[in-house]
C-alpha positions as CSV (number, residue, x, y, z in Angstrom):
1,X,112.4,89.6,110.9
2,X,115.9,88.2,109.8
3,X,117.5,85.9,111.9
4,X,121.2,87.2,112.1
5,X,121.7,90.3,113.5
6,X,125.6,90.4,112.0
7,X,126.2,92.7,108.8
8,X,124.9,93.1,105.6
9,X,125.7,91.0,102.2
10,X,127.0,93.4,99.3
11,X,127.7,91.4,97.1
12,X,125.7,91.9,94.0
13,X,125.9,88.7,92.4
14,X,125.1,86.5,96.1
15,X,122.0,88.5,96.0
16,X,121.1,88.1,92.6
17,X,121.5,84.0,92.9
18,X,119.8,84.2,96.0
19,X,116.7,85.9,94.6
20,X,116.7,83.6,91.2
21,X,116.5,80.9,93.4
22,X,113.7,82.5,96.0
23,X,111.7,83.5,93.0
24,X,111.8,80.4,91.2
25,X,113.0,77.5,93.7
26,X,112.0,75.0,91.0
27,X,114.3,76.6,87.8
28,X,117.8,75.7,87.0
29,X,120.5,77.9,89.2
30,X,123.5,77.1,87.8
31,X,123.7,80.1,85.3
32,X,123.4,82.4,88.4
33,X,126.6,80.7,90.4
34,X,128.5,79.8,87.5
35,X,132.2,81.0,88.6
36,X,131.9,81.6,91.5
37,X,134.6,81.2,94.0
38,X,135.0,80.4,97.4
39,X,134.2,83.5,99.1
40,X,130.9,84.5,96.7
41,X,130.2,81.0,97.6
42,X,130.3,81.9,101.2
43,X,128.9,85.3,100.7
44,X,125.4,83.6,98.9
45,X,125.0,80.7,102.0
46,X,125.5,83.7,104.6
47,X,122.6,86.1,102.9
48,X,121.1,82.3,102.9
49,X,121.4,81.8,106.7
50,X,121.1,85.4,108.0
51,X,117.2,85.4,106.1
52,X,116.4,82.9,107.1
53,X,115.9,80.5,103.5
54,X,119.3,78.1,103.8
55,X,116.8,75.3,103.0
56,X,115.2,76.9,99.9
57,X,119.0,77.5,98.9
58,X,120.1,74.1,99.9
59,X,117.0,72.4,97.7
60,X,117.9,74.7,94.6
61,X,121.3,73.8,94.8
62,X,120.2,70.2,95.0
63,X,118.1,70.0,92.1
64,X,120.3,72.2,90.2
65,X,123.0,69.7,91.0
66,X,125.5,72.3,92.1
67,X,126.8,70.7,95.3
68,X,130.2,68.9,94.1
69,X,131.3,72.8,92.6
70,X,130.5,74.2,96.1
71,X,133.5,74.5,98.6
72,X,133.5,71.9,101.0
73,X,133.5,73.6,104.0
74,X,130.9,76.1,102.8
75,X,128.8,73.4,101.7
76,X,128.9,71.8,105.3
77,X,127.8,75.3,106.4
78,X,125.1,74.9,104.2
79,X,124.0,71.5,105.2
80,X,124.5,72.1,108.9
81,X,122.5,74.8,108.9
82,X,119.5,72.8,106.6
83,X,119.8,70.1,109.4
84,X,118.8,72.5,112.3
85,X,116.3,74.5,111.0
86,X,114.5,71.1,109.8
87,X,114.5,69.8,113.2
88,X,113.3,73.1,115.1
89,X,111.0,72.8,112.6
90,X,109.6,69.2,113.3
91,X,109.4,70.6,117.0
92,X,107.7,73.6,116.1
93,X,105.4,71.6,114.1
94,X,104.6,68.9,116.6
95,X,103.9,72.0,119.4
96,X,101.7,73.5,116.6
97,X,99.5,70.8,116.5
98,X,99.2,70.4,119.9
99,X,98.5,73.9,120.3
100,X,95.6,73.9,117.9
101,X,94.5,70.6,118.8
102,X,93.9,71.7,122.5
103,X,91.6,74.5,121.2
104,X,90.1,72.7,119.3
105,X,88.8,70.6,122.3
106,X,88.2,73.4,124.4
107,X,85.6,74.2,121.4
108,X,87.2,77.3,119.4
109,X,88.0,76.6,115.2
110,X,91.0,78.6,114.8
111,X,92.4,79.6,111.4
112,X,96.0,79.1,110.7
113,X,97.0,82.2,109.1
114,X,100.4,82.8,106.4
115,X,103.5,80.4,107.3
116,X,101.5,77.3,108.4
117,X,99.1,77.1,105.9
118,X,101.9,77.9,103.8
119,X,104.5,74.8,105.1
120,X,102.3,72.4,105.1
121,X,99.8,73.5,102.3
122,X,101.8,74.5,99.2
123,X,105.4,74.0,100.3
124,X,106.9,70.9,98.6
125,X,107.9,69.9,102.2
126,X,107.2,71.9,105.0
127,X,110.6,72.0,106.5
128,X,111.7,74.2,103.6
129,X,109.2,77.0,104.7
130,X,110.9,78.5,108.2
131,X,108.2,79.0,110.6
132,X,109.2,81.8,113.4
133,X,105.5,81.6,115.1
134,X,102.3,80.7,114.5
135,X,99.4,83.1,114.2
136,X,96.1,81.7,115.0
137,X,92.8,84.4,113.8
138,X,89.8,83.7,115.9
139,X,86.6,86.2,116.4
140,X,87.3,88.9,118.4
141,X,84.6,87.8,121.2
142,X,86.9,84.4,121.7
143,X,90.6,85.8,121.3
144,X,91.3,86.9,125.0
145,X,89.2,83.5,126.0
146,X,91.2,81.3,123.8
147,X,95.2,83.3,125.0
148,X,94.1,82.5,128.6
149,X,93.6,78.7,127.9
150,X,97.1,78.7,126.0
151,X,98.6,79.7,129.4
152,X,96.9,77.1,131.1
153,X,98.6,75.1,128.6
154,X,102.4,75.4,129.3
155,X,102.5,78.9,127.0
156,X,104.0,82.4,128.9
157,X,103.4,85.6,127.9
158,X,106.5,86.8,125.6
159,X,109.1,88.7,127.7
160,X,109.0,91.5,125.4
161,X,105.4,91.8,124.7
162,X,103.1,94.3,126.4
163,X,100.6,94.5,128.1
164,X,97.1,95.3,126.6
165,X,93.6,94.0,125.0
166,X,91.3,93.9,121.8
167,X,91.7,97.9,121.7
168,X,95.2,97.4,120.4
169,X,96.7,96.5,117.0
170,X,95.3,93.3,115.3
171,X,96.6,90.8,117.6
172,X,97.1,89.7,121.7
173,X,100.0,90.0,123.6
174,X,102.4,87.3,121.5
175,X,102.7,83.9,123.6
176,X,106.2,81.2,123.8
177,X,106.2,77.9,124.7
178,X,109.8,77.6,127.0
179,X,110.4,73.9,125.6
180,X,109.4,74.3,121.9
181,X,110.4,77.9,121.4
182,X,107.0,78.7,119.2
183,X,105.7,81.7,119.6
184,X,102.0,81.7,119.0
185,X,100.3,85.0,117.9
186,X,96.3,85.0,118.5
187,X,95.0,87.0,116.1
188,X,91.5,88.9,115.8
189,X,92.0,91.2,112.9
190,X,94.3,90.5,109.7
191,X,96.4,93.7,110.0
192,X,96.5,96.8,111.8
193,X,93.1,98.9,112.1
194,X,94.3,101.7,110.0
195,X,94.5,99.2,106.4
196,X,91.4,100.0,105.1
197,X,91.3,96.6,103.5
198,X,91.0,94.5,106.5
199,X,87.2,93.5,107.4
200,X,86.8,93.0,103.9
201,X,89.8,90.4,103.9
202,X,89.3,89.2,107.2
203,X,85.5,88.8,106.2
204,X,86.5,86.4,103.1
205,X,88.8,84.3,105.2
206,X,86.6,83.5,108.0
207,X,84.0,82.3,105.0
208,X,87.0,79.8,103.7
209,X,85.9,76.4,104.2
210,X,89.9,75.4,103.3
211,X,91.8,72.6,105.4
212,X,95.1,71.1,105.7
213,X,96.5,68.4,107.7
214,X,99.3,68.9,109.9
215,X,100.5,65.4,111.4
216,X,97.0,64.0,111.8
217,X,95.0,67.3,112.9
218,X,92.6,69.1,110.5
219,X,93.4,72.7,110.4
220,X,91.4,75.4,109.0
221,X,93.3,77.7,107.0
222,X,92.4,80.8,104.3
223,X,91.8,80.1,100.7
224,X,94.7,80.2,98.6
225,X,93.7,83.6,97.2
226,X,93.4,85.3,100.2
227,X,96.4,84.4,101.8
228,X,98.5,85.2,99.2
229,X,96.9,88.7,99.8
230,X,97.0,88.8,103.2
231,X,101.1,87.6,102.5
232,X,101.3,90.9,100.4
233,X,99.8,93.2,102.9
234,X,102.3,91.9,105.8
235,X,105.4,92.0,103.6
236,X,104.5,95.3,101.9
237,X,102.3,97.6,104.0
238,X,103.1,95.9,107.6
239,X,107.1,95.3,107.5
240,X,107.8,97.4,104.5
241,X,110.1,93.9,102.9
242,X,112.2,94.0,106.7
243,X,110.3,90.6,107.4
244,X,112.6,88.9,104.3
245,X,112.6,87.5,100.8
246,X,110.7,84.4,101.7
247,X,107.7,85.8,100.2
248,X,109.3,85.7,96.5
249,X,109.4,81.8,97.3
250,X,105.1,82.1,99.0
251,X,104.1,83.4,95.9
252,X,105.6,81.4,93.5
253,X,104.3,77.9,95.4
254,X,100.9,79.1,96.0
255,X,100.7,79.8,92.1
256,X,102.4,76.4,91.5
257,X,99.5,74.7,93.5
258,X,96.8,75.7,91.3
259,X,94.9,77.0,94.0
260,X,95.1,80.8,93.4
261,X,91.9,82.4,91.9
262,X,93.7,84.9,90.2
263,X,90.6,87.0,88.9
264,X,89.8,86.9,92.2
265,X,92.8,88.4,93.2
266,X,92.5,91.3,90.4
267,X,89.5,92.1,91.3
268,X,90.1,92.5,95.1
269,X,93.4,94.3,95.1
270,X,92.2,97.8,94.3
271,X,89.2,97.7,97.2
272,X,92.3,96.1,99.5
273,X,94.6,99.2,98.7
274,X,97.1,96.4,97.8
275,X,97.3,97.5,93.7
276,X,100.9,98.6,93.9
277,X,102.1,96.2,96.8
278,X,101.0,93.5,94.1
279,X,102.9,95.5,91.1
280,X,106.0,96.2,93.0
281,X,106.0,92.4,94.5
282,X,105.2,91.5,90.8
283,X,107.9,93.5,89.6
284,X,110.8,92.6,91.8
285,X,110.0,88.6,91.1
286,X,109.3,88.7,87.7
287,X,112.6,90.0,86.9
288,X,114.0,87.1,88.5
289,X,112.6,84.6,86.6
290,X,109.0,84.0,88.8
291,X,105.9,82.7,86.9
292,X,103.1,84.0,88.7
293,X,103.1,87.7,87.8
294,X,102.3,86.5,83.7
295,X,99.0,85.3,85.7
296,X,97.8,89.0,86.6
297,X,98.2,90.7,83.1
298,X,96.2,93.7,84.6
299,X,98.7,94.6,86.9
300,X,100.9,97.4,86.3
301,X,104.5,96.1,86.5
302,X,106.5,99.0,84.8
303,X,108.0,99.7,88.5
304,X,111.1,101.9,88.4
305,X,115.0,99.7,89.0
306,X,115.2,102.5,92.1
307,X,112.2,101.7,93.9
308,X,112.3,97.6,93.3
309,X,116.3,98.3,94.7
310,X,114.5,99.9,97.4
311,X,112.7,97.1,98.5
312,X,114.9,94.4,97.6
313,X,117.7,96.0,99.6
314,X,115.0,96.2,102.5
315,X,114.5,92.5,101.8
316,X,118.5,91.7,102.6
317,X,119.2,94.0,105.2
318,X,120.4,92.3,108.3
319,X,118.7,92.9,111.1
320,X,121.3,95.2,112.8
321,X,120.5,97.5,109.4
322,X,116.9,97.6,110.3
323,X,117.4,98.3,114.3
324,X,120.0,101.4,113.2
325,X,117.5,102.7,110.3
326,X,114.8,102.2,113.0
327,X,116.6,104.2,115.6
328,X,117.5,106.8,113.2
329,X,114.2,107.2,112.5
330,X,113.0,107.7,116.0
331,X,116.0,109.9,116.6
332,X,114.5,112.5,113.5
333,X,110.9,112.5,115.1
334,X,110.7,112.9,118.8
335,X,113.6,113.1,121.0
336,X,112.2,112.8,124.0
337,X,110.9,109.7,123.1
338,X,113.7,108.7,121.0
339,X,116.0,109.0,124.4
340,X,113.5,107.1,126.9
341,X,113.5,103.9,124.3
342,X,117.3,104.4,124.2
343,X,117.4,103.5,127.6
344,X,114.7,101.1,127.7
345,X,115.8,97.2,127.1
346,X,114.6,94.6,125.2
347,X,114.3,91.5,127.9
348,X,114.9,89.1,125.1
349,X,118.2,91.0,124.3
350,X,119.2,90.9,127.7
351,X,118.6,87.9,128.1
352,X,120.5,86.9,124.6
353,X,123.6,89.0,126.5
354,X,123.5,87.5,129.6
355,X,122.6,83.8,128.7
356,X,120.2,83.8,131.2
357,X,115.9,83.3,130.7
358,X,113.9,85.8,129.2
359,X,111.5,86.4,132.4
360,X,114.6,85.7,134.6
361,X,115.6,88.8,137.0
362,X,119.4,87.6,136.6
363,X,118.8,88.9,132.8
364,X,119.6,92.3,134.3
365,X,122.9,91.4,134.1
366,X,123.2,91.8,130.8
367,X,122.3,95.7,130.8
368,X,125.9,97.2,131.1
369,X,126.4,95.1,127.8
370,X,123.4,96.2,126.3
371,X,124.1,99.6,126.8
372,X,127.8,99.4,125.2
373,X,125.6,97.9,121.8
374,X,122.9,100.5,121.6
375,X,125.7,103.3,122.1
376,X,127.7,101.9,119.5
377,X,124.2,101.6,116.9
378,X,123.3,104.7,117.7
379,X,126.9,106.0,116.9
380,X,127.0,103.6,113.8
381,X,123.5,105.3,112.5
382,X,124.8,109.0,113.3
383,X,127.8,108.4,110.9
384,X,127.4,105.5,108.7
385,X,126.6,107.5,105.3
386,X,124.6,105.2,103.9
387,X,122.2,104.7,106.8
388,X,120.0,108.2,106.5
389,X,120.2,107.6,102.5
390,X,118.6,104.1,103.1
391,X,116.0,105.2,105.2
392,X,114.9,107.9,103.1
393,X,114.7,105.7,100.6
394,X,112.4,103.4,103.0
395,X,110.5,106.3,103.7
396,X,109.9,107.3,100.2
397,X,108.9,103.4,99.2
398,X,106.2,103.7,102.4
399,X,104.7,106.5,101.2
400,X,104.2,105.3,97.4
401,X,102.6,101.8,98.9
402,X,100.4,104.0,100.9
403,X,99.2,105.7,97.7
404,X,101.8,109.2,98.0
405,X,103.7,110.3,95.2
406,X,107.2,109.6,95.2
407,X,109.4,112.8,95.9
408,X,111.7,114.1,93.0
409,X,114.4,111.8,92.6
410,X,113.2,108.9,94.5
């Protein structure tokens, strides 16, 4: 999910420079921000900040040796922002490690799934790669084992996280560790038990004999192949693009690493149901300027402008975007339902509100406040024109992933 919850970036050419430089970090950027002034400048480290990818932008704009044209205050924005998300991330990674190192002694091999093996596998250096969580796959027969050792182990259950078992989704009730903030996700399936795709996936990764090293502890982790498939049923099927553009930046350093067994890949899309998440994702980077998709010439990558739009503007929405599409969406299915979730708060957004601790009664304090923001969403939903148009456009784009055909006009 994005991490600013504050409006969207319009601006057509912040996004396009922002893409360039997600879809090919390593390429020269200074055709893409050549002009612009202050504010586009601002615009472009915003759409940076709020998904999440200041430090891809920051290393682009490095090696592209753009920072004396930048405006000085925006380019302390930049930098500022760099700064703190490396250092969250040298905590995040040190609690990581301890994390898997205490399983490890407790006897259980987890596999680090996606953004780990990512950071600190094919990223250039890890700090540029944004880690929200960690997500851990272990056999289903040691997952609840392994979650209760982790709360033996200075982890609570997330505030916001319900209650329930192995019958559930594809992964426990998501852990946080109060001093770190990681969240730690134990997984027992790759994705949700409707993708048809997933034992056969899952089945491929637990055979990976791959390893990285993550300050001193040997972590198994999926071969490069399969996570970049897994990677394209999370951003594609599972968040339909809300999770970010980060994946534009996966793709192109997991091809840069030499790794990927392309054929592989071919050959395993269609059985995975992941043929047109692969052409759209192949689509959308190659037209701005990624490598990678010239490696899968049997993919199909005549997507229409309107449905790569679709899921590029899915890609930037801020999160507020996605939580009034989301609503809307509720709203036009069942209103009972849609009126009980209305009402029902999200502790971590209380807490947020009311400054106070996620699992902390006093976050209750927050709720008039809370109340105020979900009226004005749901008001902002009801009459912001573009917000139905948007989601039906998301609506469209999930069905066509999921194999539909994509209503007239779409």
């Amino acid at each position: 999910m994005l991490q600013n919850p504050g409006r969207d970036v319009t601006s057509a050419k912040a996004r396009t420079a922002l893409l360039r430089c997600l879809a090919n970090p390593d390429s020269e950027l200074a055709a893409w921000v050549n002009g612009f002034d202050a504010a586009e400048w601002s615009e472009l480290i915003d759409l940076a900040i709020m998904s999440r990818t200041q430090s891809i932008l920051r290393h682009c704009i490095m090696r592209s040796g753009l920072a004396d044209p930048m405006p000085y205050a925006v380019a302390a924005k930049l930098e500022g922002a760099d700064r703190e998300a490396a250092l969250v991330s040298l905590a995040q990674g040190r609690q990581a490690v301890q994390t898997v190192r205490s399983l490890h002694e407790a006897g259980f091999a987890p596999i680090a799934l996606k953004g780990a093996a990512l950071a600190y596998g094919y990223y250039p250096v890890p700090a540029l790669r944004q880690m929200r969580d960690i997500d851990l796959l272990l056999p289903a027969d040691q997952a609840i084992e392994a979650r209760a050792l982790l709360l033996g182990h200075g982890f609570r259950p997330h505030p916001n996280a319900a209650r329930y078992g192995l019958e559930k989704g594809h992964q426990l009730p998501e852990l946080y560790h109060p001093e770190s903030g990681l969240l730690v996700e134990i997984h027992h399936r790759l994705g949700p038990p409707e993708w048809k795709g997933e034992t056969l996936l899952r089945d491929r990764v637990f055979e990976s004999d791959a390893t990285i090293c993550i300050l001193g502890e040997i972590i198994r982790v999926p071969d490069a192949a399969s996570n970049l498939l897994h990677l394209a049923e999370h951003a594609t099927l599972h968040h339909l693009f809300a999770n970010g553009p980060v994946i534009l930046t996966d793709l192109h350093y997991l091809h840069a690493s030499g790794k990927v067994d392309w054929g592989a890949v071919s050959r395993l899309a269609p059985e995975l149901g992941l043929e047109r998440s692969l052409s759209l994702l192949a689509a959308i980077a190659g037209r701005n300027g990624a490598q990678w998709p010239e490696a899968m010439s049997s993919i199909d990558r005549s997507i229409s402008h309107e449905l790569a739009a679709a899921a590029v503007d899915a890609m930037l929405s801020s999160e507020e975007t996605h939580r009034q599409q989301a609503q809307l969406a509720r709203q036009n299915a069942r209103k009972e339902l849609a009126l009980i979730r209305a009402l029902k708060p999200d502790p971590t957004e209380l807490a947020r509100i009311g400054g106070h601790d996620p699992a902390s009664a006093s976050r209750w304090f927050g709720y008039p406040r809370w109340l105020v923001e979900k009226g004005g969403r749901y008001l902002r939903s009801r009459f912001n024109r573009s917000t139905p148009a948007k989601q039906a456009r998301r609506a469209a784009l999930a069905g066509w992933l999921h194999g539909e055909e994509l209503p007239p006009g779409a």
